[in-house]
N, C-alpha and C positions, 0 to 999 in steps of 0.2 A: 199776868202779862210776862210775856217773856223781852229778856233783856241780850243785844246785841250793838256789834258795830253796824250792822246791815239795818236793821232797825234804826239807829238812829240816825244814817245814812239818810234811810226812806223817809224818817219825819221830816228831813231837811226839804226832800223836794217836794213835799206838799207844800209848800212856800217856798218855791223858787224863786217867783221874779221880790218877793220882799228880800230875799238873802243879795239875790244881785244886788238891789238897791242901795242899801245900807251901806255908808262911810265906812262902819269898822265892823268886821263878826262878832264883835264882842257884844254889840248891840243888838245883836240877834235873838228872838225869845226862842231856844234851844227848848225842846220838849222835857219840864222836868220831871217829868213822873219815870224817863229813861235816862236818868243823870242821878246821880251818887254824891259828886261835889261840881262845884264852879269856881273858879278864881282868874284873877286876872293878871297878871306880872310874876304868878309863880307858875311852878311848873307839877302838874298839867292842868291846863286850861279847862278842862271837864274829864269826868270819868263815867262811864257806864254802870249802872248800880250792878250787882254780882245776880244772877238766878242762883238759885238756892238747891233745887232738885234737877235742874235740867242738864243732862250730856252732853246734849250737841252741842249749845249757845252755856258759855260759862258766863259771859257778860265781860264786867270790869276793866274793859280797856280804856287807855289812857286817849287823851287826845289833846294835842298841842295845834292852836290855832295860827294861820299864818297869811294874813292880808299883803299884798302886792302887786303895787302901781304896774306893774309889767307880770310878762308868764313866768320869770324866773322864783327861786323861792327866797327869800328873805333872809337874814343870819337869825342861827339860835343861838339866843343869849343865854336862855336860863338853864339848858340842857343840851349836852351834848347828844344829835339824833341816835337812838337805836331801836333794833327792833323790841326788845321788852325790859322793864325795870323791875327791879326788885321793891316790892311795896314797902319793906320794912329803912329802905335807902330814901322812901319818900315822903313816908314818915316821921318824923323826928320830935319824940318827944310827947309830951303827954298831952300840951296845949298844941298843938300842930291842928289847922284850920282845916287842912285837908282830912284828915285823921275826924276832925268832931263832925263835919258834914256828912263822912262817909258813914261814922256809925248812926247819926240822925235820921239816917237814910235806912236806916237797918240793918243795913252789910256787915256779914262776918270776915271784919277785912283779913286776916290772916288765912284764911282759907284758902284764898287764892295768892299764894305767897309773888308767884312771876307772872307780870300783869303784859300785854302784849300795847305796841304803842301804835298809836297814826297819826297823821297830820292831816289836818282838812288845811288843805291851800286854797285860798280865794286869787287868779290874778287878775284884774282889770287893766286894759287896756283902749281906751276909747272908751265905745260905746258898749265892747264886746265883755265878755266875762268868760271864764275857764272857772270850774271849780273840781279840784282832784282829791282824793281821799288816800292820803297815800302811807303804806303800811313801814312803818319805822326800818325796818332790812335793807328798805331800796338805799339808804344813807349810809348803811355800814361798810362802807369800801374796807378800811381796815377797822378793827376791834378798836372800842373805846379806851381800855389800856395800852395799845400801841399807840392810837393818834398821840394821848398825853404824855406819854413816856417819852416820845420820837422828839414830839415837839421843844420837851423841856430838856433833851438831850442836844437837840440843834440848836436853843439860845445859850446853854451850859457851854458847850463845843467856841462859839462865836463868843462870846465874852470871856473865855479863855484865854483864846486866841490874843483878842485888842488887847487886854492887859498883862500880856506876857507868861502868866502864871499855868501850871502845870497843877493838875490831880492824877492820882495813877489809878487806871483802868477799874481797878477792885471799888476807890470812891465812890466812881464815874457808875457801875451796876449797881451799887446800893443806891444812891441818889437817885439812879431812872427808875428803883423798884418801888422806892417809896414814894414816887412823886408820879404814880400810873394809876391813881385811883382819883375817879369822878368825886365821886363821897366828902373825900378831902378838902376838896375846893367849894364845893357847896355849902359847907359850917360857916365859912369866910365872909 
């Protein structure tokens, strides 16, 4: 069997109106024989098992699940959006769940060291349903180390401000360089 995002795309719509149905995707029975791991509140919500021989279809992609009451999309909590992660950042450690399901699954998970990400967005509106598959790029307006950097430079900047106090500029780039990594905040 060959393993893809288009694949398990297409397994979705041979149950479509069960997918519309459903209160939450997570209750969704996802094709496992095209799934690698499953999890619920970490990130990523399923993975594509890796093909072993095949060029065209590599498999392994991430997929972050995203239910909502309207067409907009929902906040990501557990990861910052992008188009691919590094598997060994998703990884962590020896008992990491995701890590034991993947090789249960057979996967030579380091083979595929940059795993490409999507989002399947469900949004319900009434009666109606939208369902989009949408490939992690379309969120990257700026790089995941400038959003973090930027950001932590603008409540740095603003709490300097209110309390009077001064750092000089040299502080000010070390603190944005080391506080510009996802990775970081995810131990936490």
């Amino acid at each position: 069997m060959i393993y893809s995002i288009y694949h398990f795309f297409h397994s979705i719509t041979k149950q479509k109106q069960l997918f519309k149905k459903l209160k939450r995707l997570e209750q969704f029975p996802f094709d496992k024989t095209i799934l690698s791991c499953r999890n619920d509140g970490i990130f990523p919500d399923l993975a594509v098992r890796l093909n072993k021989d095949n060029k065209i279809f590599t498999g392994g992609e991430l997929i972050e699940l995203k239910d909502s009451r309207s067409y907009t999309v929902s906040s990501f909590n557990s990861t910052i959006p992008s188009r691919t992660k590094k598997i060994e950042d998703i990884i962590l450690g020896k008992s990491s769940i995701i890590k034991q399901q993947m090789e249960k699954a057979g996967n030579d998970i380091f083979s595929l060291p940059t795993r490409d990400v999507f989002y399947l967005i469900r949004g319900k509106k009434g009666a109606h349903t939208k369902v989009c598959l949408v490939y992690g790029s379309f969120f990257e307006t700026i790089s995941v180390k400038n959003l973090i950097s930027q950001s932590f430079y603008q409540v740095l900047t603003e709490r300097l401000k209110e309390s009077g106090k001064e750092i000089s500029e040299e502080l000010k780039e070390i603190l944005m360089s080391v506080l510009s990594q996802q990775e970081s905040f995810s131990k936490v």
